[in-house]
C-alpha positions in Angstrom: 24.6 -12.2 7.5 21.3 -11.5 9.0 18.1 -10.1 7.6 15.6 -8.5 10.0 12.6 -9.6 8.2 9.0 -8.0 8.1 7.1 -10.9 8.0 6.8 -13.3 10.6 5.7 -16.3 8.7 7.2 -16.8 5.2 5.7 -15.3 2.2 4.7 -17.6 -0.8 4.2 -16.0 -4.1 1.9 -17.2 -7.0 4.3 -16.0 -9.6 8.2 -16.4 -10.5 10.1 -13.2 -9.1 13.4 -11.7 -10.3 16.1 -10.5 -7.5 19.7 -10.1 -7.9 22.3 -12.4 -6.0 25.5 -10.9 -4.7 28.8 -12.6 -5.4 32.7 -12.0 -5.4 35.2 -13.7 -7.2 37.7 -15.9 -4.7 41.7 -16.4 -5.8 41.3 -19.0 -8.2 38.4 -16.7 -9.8 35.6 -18.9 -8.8 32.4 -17.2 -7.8 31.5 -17.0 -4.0 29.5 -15.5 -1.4 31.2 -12.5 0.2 30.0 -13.5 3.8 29.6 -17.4 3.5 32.3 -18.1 0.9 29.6 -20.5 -0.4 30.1 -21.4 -3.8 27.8 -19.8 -6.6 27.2 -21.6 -10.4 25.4 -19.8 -12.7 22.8 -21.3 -14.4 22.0 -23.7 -11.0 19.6 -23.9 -8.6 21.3 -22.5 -4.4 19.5 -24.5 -2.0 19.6 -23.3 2.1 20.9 -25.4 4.5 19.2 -26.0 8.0 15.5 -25.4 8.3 13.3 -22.6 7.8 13.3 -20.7 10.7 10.2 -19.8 12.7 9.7 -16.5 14.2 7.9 -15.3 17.2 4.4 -13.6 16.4 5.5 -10.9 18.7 8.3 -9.5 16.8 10.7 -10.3 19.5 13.4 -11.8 17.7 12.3 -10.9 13.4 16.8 -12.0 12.3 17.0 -14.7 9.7 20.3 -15.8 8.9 20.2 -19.8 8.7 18.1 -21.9 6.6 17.7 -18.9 3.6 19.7 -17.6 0.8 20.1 -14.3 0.9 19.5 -11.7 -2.4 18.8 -8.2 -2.8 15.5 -6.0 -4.3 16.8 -2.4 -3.1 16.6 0.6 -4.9 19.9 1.3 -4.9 21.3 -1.8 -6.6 22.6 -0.2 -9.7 25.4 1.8 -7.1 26.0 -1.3 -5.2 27.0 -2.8 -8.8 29.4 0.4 -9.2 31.4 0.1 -5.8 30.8 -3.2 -4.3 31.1 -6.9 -6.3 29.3 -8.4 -8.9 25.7 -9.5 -9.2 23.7 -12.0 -11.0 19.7 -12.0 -12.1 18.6 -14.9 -10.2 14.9 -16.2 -9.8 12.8 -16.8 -6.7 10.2 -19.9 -8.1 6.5 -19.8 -7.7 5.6 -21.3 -4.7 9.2 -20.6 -2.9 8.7 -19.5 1.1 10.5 -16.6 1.3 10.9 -13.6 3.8 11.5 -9.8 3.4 13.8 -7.0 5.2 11.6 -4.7 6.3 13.0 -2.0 4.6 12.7 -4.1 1.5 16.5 -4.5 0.6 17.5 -7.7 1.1 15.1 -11.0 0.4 15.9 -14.1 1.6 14.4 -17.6 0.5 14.5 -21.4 0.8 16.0 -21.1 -2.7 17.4 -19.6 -5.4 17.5 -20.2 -9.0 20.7 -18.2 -10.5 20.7 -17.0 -13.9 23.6 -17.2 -16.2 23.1 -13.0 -16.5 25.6 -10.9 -14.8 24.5 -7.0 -14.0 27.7 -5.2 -15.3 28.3 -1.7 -15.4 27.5 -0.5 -19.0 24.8 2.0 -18.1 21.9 -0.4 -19.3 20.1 -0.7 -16.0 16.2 -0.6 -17.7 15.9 -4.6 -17.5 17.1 -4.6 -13.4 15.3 -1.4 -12.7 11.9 -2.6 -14.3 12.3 -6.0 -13.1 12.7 -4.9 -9.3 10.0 -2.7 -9.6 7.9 -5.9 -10.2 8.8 -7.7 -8.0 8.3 -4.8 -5.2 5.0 -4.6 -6.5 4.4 -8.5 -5.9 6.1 -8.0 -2.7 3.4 -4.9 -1.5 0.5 -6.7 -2.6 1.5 -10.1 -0.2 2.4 -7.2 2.6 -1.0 -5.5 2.3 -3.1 -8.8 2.1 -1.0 -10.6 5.2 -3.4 -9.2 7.6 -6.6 -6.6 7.9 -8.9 -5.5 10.8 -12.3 -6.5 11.6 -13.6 -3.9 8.9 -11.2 -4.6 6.2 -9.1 -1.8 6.7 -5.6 -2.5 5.4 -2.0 -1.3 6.7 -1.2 1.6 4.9 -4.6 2.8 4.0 -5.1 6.2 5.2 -7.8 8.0 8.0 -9.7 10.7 7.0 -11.1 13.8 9.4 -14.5 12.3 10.6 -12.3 9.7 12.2 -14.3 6.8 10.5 -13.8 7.0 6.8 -10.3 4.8 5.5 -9.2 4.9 2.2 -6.8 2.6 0.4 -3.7 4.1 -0.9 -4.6 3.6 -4.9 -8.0 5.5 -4.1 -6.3 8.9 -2.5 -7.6 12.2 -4.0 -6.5 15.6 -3.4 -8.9 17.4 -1.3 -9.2 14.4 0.9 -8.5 15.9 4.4 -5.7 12.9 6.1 -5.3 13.0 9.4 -3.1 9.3 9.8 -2.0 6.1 8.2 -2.8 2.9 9.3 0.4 1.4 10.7 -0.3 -1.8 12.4 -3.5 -3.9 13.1 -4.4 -4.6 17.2 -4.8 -8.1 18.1 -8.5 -7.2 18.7 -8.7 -6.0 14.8 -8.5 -2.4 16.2 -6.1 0.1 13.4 -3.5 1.5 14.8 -3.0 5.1 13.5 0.2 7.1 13.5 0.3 10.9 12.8 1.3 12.3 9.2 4.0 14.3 11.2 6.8 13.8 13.7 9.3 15.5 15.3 13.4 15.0 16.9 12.7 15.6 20.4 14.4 14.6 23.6 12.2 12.6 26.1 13.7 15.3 29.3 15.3 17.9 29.0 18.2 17.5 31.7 20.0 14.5 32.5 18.5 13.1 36.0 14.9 12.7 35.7 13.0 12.8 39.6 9.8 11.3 38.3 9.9 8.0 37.4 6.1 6.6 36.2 6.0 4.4 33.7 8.8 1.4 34.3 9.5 -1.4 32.0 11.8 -3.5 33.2 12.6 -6.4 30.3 13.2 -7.0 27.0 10.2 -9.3 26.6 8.0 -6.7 28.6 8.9 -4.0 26.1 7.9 -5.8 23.0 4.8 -7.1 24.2 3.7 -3.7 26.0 1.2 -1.7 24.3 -0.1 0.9 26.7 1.1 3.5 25.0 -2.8 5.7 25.7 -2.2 4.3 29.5 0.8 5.8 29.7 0.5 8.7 28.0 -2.4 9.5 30.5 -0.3 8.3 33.5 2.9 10.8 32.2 0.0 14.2 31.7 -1.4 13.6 34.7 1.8 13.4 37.1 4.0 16.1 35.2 1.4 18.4 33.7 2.7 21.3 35.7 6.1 21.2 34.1 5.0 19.7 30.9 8.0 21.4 29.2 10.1 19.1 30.5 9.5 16.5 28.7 9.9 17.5 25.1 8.5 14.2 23.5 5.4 13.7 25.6 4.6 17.4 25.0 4.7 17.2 21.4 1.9 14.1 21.4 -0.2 16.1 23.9 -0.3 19.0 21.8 -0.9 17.3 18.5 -3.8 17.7 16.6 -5.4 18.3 13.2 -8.3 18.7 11.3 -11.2 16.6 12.9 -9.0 16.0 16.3 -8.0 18.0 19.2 -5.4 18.2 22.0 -5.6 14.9 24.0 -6.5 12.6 20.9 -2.7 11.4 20.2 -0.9 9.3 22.4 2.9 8.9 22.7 3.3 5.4 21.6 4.7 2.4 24.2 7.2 -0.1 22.4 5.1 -2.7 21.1 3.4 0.3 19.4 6.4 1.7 17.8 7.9 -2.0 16.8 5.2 -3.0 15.1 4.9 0.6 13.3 8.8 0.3 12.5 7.9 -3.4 10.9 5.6 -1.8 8.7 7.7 0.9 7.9 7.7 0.5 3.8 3.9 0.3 3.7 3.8 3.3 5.9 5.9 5.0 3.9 4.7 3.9 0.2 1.3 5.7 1.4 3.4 8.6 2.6 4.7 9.2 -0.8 1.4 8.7 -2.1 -0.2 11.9 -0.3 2.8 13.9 -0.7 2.5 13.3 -4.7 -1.1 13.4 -4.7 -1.0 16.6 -2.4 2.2 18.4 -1.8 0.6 20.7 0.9 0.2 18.2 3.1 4.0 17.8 3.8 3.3 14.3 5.0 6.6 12.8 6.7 8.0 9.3 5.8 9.6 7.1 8.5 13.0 7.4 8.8 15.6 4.4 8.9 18.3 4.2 10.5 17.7 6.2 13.3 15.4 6.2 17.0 12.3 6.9 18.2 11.2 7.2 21.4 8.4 5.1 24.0 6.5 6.5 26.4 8.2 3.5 28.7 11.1 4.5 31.1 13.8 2.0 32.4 15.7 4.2 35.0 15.7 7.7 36.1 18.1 8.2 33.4 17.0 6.2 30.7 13.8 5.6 28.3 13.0 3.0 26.1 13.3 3.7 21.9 13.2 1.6 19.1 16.0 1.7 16.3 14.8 1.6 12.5 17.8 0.1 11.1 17.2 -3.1 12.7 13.4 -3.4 14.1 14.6 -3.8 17.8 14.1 -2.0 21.0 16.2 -0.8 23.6 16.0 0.8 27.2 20.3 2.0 27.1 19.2 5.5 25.8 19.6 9.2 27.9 16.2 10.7 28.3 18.1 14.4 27.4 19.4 12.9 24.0 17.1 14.0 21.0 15.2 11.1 18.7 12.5 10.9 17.1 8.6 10.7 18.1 5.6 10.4 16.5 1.9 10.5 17.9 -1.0 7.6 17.1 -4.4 8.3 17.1 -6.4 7.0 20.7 -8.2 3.8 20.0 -11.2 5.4 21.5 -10.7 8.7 19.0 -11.0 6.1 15.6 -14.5 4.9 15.0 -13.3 1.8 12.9 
C-alpha cells in the first residue's frame, strides 16, 4: 500500500492529532492490517519498520509505502466504516514526522498510537467527524506555511484584477474581482497562477498530428520541464492558422478575464501541472471559499481522478498529461482523446 504524498519532507506537528487506523479481523479473530497482515493491539503504540523515506524535491517519485504506518483523515470515513472493515481512533504524537496524500485521505507516520476506541456503526459519527476536521485544519495550516514566495504570498491565496494585489483565503470578500489562485511557488519565489476555470478538451482534434514542436522525450525531462509560456508561444506561433486544431491550446489562448486579455494565459508544461496537482487540496479549499463567499463566480475545483493535459508532445500521436489520482505524469496519451486543461497566468502578466 502506497501513499502519494504532498509533501516532500515530512511534516511535524506541535500538537497530538487524531486519525483513524484501518483493521480487519484474521481467522482466529485477531486484529490485522488488511494489506500487511501486521498485527494491531489496541491501546499500543505501531512503530514502522525500515527508515523514513526521503523524497525527491522534484516531485518525481512523491510514493511512500515503507518505513510509515498508514491511517486515514478523509471525508468519507463514516461510509468506509459502513462497507469496508473496522476502524480504531488512534493518535499521531506531537512531534511525530509524518507525511500526507495529497488529496488528504490517507496519512502516514513514523508512528502510531492506537486507542482502545473502535468507530462502529451506530449513527454517532459527531466525535470522528469533529475530530477529522481538526486535524485537517492542523494539516492546512503546516501545508500553507511549508513554503511562500519572495513577497509572502502563500499557495492558495488568491489574485486579484490589477494583477498585483493577493489575498489570503480567510480575508476573501464578495465584490473582490479573482482572476486565479496561487498554485505553486517558482524556484525563483515567482507564484504560479492557475485560472478559476477549466475545460475537457482534446489536445488535436484527429488522430495523426503533422506538427510536431514541442518534444519531451523522458520521464525525468517531463517533471523537471517548466516551459509551459515557451511553449505555448512556440505552439501559436507555428499553428496559428489552424488554431482549431488544437482544442486545448486554443482554450488557453483565448482565455481571459477581468484585468487580462488574450495572450496572458499559458497552457501549462508538466512540471507546471505536477506541482499544481500536488497542491491540489489547497487549490481547492480556496476554490470553495470563493464559490461560498461568491456563487457568481462559478469558480471550478480540481478534479481527482482524472487527466489534464501539457503543452509537451512525445510523438505525433501522443502528448504528455498528468493523472490526479496519483500525482504522476505520462506521455502514453492520444492527442484526439478529451482531458482536462486549465490556463496559468504569464509570469510576466503577475506583478508579484
Amino acid at each position: 500500500m502506497c501513499l502519494c504524498s504532498h509533501n516532500v519532507k515530512p511534516f511535524v506537528s506541535d500538537k497530538d492529532i487524531v486519525v483513524y487506523k484501518r483493521f480487519v479481523k484474521d481467522d482466529d479473530g485477531k486484529f490485522i492490517t488488511p494489506h500487511q497482515m501486521k498485527l494491531i493491539k489496541l491501546g499500543e503504540v505501531m512503530q514502522a519498520n525500515g527508515t523514513l523515506p526521503e523524497l525527491p524535491l522534484d516531485y518525481s517519485d512523491n510514493q511512500i509505502g515503507e518505513g510509515v504506518i498508514h491511517a486515514y483523515i478523509k471525508d468519507d470515513i463514516i461510509e468506509s466504516v459502513k462497507n469496508c472493515g473496522l476502524f480504531a481512533k488512534a493518535i499521531i504524537k506531537a512531534g511525530t514526522p509524518f507525511f500526507v496524500q495529497f488529496d488528504m485521505e490517507e496519512i502516514a507516520s513514523r508512528e502510531l498510537f492506537i486507542t482502545d476506541e473502535i468507530v462502529e456503526d451506530n449513527g454517532h459519527y459527531d466525535e470522528v467527524f469533529t475530530n477529522l476536521k481538526e486535524t485537517r485544519e492542523v494539516i492546512y495550516n503546516l501545508m500553507r506555511e511549508q513554503i511562500s514566495s519572495n513577497n509572502g504570498v502563500k499557495v492558495g491565496d488568491v489574485l486579484l484584477s490589477d494583477k498585483k494585489t493577493f489575498v489570503t483565503p480567510d480575508n476573501i470578500k464578495k465584490d473582490m474581482k479573482i482572476i486565479g489562485v496561487v498554485s505553486y511557488i517558482h524556484t525563483n519565489g515567482q507564484p504560479h497562477i492557475i485560472s478559476l476555470k477549466q475545460e475537457c478538451r482534446s489536445w488535436y482534434n484527429d488522430r495523426y498530428c503533422d506538427t510536431l514542436v514541442n518534444v519531451v522525450n523522458s520521464y525525468n525531462e517531463a517533471v523537471n520541464d517548466f516551459n509551459g509560456k515557451e511553449y505555448t508561444e512556440r505552439l501559436l506561433k507555428e499553428v496559428k492558422n489552424k488554431l482549431s486544431d488544437y482544442p486545448a491550446l486554443e482554450y488557453c489562448a483565448e482565455y481571459f478575464t477581468e484585468g487580462t486579455q488574450k495572450g496572458d494565459w499559458v497552457f501549462d508544461s508538466t512540471g507546471e501541472i505536477l506541482q499544481t496537482i500536488r497542491n491540489a487540496y489547497l487549490v481547492n479549499v480556496t476554490i470553495d471559499k470563493i464559490n461560498e463567499i461568491n456563487p457568481n463566480i462559478k469558480a471550478e475545483p480540481i478534479i481527482y481522478g482524472t487527466y489534464y493535459w501539457a503543452s509537451a508532445e512525445y510523438s505525433q500521436t501522443s502528448a504528455w498529461s498528468c493523472n490526479t489520482g496519483y500525482a504522476y505524469v505520462g506521455y502514453n496519451f492520444n492527442k484526439w482523446h478529451s482531458y482536462y486543461v486549465r490556463p496559468s497566468l504569464a509570469l510576466d502578466v503577475a506583478q508579484a
